[in-house]
C-alpha positions as CSV (number, residue, x, y, z in Angstrom):
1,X,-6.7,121.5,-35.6
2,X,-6.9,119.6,-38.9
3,X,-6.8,115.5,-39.5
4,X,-5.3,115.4,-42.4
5,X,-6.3,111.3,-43.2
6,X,-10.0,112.4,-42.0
7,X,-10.2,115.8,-44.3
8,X,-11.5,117.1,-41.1
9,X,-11.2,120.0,-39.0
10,X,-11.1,118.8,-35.6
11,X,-11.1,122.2,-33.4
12,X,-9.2,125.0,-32.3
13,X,-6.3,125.8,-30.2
14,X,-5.3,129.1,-29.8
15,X,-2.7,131.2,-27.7
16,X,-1.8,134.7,-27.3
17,X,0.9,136.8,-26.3
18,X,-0.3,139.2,-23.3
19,X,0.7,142.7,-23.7
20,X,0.9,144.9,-20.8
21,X,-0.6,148.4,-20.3
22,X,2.2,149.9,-22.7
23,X,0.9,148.7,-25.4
24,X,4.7,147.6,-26.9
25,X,5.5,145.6,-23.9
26,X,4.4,142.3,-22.9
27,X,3.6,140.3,-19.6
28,X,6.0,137.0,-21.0
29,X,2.3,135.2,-20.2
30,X,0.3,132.9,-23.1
31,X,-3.3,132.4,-22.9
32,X,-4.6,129.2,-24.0
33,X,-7.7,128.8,-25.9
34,X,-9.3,125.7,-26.9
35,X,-12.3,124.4,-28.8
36,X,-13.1,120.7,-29.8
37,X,-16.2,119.3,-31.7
38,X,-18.6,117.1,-29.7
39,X,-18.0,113.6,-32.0
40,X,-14.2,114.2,-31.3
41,X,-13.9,114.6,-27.5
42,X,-12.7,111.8,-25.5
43,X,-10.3,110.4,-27.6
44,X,-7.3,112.8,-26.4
45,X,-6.8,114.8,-29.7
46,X,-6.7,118.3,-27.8
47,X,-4.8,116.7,-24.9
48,X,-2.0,116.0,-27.4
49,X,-2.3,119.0,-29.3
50,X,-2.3,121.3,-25.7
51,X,0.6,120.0,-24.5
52,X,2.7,120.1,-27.6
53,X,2.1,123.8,-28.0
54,X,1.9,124.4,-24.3
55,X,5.5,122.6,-23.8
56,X,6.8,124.3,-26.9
57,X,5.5,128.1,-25.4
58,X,7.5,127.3,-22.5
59,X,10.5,126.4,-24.1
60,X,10.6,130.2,-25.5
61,X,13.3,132.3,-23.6
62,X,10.7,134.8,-23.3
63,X,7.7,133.0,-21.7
64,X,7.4,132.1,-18.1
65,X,4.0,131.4,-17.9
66,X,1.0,129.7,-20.1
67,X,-2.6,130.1,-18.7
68,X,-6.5,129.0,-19.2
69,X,-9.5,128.9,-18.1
70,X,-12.3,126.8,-18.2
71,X,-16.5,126.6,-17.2
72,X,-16.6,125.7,-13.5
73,X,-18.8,123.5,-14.8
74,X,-16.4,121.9,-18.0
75,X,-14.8,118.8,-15.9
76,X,-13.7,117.5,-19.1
77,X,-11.6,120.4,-20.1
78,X,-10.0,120.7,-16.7
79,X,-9.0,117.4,-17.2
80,X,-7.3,118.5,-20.4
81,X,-5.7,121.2,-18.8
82,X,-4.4,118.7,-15.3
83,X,-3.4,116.0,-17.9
84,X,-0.4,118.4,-19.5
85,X,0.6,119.5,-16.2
86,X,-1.2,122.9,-15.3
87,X,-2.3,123.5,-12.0
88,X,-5.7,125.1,-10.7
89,X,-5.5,128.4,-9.4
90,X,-8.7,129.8,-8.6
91,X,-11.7,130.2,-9.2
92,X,-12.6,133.5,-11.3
93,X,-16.8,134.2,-10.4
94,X,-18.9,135.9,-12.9
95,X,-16.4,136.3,-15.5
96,X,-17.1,135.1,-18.6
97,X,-20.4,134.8,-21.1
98,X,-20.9,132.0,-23.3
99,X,-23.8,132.3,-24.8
100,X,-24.9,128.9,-25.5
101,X,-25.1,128.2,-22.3
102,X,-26.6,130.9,-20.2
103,X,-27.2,134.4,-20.9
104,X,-25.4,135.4,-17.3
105,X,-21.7,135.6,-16.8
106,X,-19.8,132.1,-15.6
107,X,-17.9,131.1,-13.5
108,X,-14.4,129.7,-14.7
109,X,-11.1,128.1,-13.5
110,X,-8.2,129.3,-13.8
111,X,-5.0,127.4,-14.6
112,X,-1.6,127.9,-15.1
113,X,1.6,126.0,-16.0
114,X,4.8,127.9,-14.8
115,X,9.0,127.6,-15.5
């Protein structure tokens, strides 16, 4: 993500195309990704960017599902994720490191937005 007027690279927001088992196939799901820098949260620039691409994913013939997850702990980003309409599924324990907080697997939520 890139303001233009600012000359500034706001974040990330990244989405992938899971394949299945065969390895030419895939499971018509998108992951979500997203990253934001600290001085530019709260002001609703990855809300706006999420849902564009999340809305546009969806629109694809192909796609039937768009998922995340998020830190148990991240309230802020689970609001991202409720604010463009994805709902929480579960709750996956002990599944993913981030280093810069803890050394030990976290627990993250999972959410999805369906068609």
């Amino acid at each position: 993500m890139i303001n233009h007027q600012m000359k500034r690279i706001l974040g990330l927001l990244r989405h992938a195309l899971l394949a299945n088992s065969n390895e030419d196939e895939f499971e018509n799901v998108i992951l979500t990704f997203f990253v934001l820098a600290k001085q530019y949260w709260g002001k609703g620039y990855m809300t706006e960017a999420a849902h564009l691409i999340v809305d546009w994913a969806l629109n694809q013939d192909d796609v039937f599902r768009v998922s995340a997850f998020c830190d148990l702990e991240n309230r802020a980003s689970a609001r991202v994720l409720e604010k463009i309409g994805m709902q929480k599924e579960g709750v996956l324990r002990r599944h993913t490191l981030h280093p810069n907080l803890s050394a030990e697997p976290r627990d993250v939520c999972v959410y999805a937005k369906i068609r």
